[in-house]
VOTOR-570718 format. One record per residue (C-alpha): x, y, z; residue in one letter. Coordinates in steps of 0.2 Angstrom, whole numbers, padded with zeros to 4 digits, always signed. Each point is the difference from the previous one (the first is absolute). Example, Ala and Ser with C-alpha at 12.3 -4.5 7.8 and 13.67 -1.06 7.14 Angstrom:
! residues 2
+0062-0022+0039a;+0006+0017-0003s;
END
This chain:
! residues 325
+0014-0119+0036x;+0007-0002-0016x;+0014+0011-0006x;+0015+0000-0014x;+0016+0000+0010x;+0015+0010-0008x;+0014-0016+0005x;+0015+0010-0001x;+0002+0014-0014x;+0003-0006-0017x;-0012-0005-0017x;-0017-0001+0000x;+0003-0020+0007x;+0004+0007+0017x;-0021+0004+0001x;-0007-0016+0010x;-0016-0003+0006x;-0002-0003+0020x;-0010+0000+0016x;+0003+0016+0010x;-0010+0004+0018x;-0014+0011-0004x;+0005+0023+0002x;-0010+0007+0014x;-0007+0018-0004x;+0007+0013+0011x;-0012+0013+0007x;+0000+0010-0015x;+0000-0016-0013x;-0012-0011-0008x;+0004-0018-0002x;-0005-0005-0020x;-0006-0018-0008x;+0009+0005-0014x;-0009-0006-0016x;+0014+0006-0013x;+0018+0010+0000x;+0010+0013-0010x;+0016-0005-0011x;+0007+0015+0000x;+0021+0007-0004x;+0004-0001+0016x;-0002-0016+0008x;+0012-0005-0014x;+0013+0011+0006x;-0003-0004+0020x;+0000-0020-0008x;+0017+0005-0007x;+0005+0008+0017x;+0001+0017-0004x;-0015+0007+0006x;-0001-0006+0021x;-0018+0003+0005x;-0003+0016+0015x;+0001-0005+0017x;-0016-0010+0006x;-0003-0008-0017x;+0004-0018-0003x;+0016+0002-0010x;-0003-0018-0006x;-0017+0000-0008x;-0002+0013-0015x;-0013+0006-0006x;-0006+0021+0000x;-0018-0002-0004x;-0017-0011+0004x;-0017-0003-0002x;-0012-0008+0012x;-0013-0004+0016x;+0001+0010+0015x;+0004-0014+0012x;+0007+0010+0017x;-0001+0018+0004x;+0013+0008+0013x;-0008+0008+0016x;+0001+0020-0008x;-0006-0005-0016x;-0019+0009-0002x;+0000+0002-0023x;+0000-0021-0002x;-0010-0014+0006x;+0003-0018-0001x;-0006-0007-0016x;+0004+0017-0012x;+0006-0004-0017x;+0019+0014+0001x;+0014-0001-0010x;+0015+0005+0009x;+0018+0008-0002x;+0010-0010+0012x;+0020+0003+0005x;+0002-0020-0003x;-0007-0018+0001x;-0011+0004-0014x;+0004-0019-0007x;-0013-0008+0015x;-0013-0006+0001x;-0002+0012+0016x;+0006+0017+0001x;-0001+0015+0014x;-0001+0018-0007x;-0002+0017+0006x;-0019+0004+0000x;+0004+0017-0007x;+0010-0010-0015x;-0017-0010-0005x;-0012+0006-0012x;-0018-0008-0006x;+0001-0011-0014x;-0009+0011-0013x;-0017-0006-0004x;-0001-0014-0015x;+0018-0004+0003x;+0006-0018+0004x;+0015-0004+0014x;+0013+0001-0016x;-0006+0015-0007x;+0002+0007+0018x;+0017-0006+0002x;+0008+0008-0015x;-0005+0017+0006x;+0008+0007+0017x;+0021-0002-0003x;-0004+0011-0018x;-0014+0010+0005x;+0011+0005+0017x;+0016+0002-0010x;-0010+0010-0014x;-0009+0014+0010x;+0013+0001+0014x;+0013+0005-0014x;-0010+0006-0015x;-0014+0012+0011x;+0010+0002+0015x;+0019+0002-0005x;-0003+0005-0020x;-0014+0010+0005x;-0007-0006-0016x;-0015+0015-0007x;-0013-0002-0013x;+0005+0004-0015x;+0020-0005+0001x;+0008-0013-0011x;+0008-0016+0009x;+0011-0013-0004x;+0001-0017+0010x;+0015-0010-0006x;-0004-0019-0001x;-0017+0005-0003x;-0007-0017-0001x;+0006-0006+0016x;-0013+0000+0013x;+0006+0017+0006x;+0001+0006-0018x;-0019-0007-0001x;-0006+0009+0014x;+0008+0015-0002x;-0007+0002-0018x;-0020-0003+0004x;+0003+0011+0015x;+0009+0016-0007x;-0015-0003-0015x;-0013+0002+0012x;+0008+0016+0008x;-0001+0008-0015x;+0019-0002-0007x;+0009-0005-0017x;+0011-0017+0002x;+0013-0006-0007x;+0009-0016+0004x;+0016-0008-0006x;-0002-0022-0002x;+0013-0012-0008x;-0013-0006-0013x;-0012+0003-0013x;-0012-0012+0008x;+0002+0009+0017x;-0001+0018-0007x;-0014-0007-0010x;-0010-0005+0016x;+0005+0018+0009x;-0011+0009-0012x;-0013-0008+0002x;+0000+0002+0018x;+0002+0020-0004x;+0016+0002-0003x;+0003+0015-0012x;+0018-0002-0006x;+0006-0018+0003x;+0021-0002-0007x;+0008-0014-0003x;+0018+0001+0011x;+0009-0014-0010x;-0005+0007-0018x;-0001+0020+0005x;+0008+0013+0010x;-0013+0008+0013x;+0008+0014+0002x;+0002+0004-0021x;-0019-0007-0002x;-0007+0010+0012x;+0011+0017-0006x;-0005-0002-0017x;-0018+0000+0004x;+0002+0015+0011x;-0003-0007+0013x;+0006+0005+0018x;-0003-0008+0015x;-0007+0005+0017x;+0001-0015+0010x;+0010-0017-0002x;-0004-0014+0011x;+0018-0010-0003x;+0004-0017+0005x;+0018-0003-0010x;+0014+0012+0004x;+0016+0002-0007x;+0001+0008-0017x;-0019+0004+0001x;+0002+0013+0012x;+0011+0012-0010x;-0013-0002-0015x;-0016+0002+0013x;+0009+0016+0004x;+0002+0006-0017x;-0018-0003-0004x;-0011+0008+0018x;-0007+0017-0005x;+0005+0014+0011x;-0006-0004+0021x;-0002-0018-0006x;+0004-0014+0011x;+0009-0017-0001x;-0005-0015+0011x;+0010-0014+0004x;-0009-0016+0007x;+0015-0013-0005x;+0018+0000-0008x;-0001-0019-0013x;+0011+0008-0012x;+0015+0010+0012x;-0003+0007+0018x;+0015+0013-0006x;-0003+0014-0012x;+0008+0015-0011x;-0011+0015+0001x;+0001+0019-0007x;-0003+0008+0015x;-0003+0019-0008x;-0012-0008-0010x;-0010-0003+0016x;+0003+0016+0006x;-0006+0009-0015x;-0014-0009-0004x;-0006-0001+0021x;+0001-0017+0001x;-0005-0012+0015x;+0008-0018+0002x;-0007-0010+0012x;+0000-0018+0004x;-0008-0012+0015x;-0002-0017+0006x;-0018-0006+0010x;+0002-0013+0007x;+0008+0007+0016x;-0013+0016+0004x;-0011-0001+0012x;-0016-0004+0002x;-0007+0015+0001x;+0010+0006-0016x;-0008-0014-0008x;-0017+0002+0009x;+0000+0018-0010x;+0001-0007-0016x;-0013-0014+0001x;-0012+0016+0006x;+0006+0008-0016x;-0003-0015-0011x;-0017-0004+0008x;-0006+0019-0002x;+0008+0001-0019x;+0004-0017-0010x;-0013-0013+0010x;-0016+0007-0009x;+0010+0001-0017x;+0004-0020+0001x;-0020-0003+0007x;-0004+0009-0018x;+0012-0011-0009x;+0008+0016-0006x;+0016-0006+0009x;+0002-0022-0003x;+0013-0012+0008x;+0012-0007-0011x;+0002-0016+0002x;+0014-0011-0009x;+0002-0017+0007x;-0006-0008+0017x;+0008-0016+0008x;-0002-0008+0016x;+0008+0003+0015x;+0010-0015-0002x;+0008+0006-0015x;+0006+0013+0004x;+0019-0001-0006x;-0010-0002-0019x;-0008+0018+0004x;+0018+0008+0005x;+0008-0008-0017x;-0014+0009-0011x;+0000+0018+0012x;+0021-0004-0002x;-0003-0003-0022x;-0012+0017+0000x;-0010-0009-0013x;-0017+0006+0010x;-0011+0014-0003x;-0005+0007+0014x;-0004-0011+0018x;+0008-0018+0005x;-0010-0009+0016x;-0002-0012+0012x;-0013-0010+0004x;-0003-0009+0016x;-0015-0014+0000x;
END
């Protein structure tokens, strides 16, 4: 098969394009053509070195995310035939052109979707519910605020908490990319470089029941000063500072839950659990086209170092992807 080969860590020069013996599904795997791949935050960090993949996946081949043909089923596996169209959230070795994934980690492609539209969904949908529903026990009716809120977690997460019935509001570095947040439904989009989040949003009045944050640092503190009473802070990614400066009697009086978490590593049953949740709950919304893909850019496989230099100059809105001929 083909696959982009992390060389050593470094720049986006150390992706390389090579031949690597086909994966072999386990009992409890499918083996995937894979038709097209996710860019997604962290195979920039594992290209850097600092994000080693879990023990069994390739720790040379990124990649968290792909779409494709059913080529192998393992000896277990009764939910899949050969020839289904899935997309997949993988541990690793998205970047292939063949991939192996837990059958309980696939999903169908929702109908009228293409391979790339399939793609951009699992790393973000996963991340999304598993954080936003499960963790944030987000309700209808609460206000929610996504930081980097045109990323493709920051897409996702708007249409999502839209449909559940909640009130969004989003922080973007420009007017272009808050722009394009409302129109996917956002209802407060803020400007980080030109206002203060926390001021903007204390001006309107406006409390916060659950943030979704992907920055850190300073942030924190002001995320904690804006939660209503029992609301509750998730942390998905540290860009800005892993270290922060908190008032902690301001979480005790206002009842406050801080929480963070990584997927990659879960199991697949943990992951299993939240495919059910988003086939039950969020499949249906993007066969209606209440919920769309956000696509940015696609490249091919090939070019993959051209795909990590965009994700790495955050100049997209919303999904970055692969695709393999």
């Amino acid at each position: 098969m083909k696959a982009i080969i992390i060389k050593n860590p470094g720049g986006p020069e150390v992706l390389e394009l090579e031949e690597r013996e086909s994966p072999k599904p386990n009992a409890n795997e499918v083996l995937i053509e894979v038709k097209a791949a996710g860019v997604n935050r962290p195979d920039v960090f594992q290209r850097m070195g600092g994000y080693p993949a879990p023990e069994g996946a390739p720790d040379d081949i990124p990649g968290l995310e792909v779409a494709g043909i059913i080529k192998e089923i393992g000896t277990n596996v009764k939910q899949w035939k050969i020839g289904d169209r899935v997309c997949a959230l993988v541990a690793g070795g998205g970047y292939a052109s063949e991939a192996v994934a837990p059958a309980t980690q696939c999903l169908p492609i929702p109908q009228g979707l293409s391979f790339v539209e399939g793609a951009s969904l699992p790393e973000t949908f996963f991340t999304v519910w598993s954080n936003v529903f499960d963790r944030g026990q987000f309700r209808k009716g609460e206000n929610f605020l996504v930081h980097g809120g045109s990323s493709g977690i920051g897409v996702t997460a708007i249409q999502m908490v839209k449909s559940m019935g909640g009130k969004v509001f989003i922080t973007a570095g420009t007017q272009e990319k808050c722009d394009f947040t409302k129109k996917l439904g956002a209802d407060l989009a803020i400007n980080y470089k030109t206002q203060d989040f926390e001021e903007y949003l204390k001006e309107r009045n406006e409390g916060v029941d659950v943030i979704l944050d992907m920055v850190g640092g300073d942030y924190t503190a002001k995320n904690i000063n804006i939660l209503n009473p029992d609301g509750r802070l998730v942390i998905i990614n540290a860009m800005k500072d892993p270290e922060s400066t908190i008032n902690m009697k301001r979480v005790m009086v206002k009842r406050l839950t801080i929480t963070g978490s990584t997927l990659r590593a879960r199991s697949p049953e943990f992951k299993g659990a939240i495919a059910e949740n988003l086939k039950r709950h969020i499949w249906p919304k993007i066969e209606t086209g209440e919920i769309k893909p956000i696509i940015y850019k696609t490249f091919p496989l090939v070019e993959a170092s051209k795909a990590h230099m965009l994700m790495e100059s955050s100049e997209h809105i919303g999904k970055i992807i692969l695709t393999i001929e």
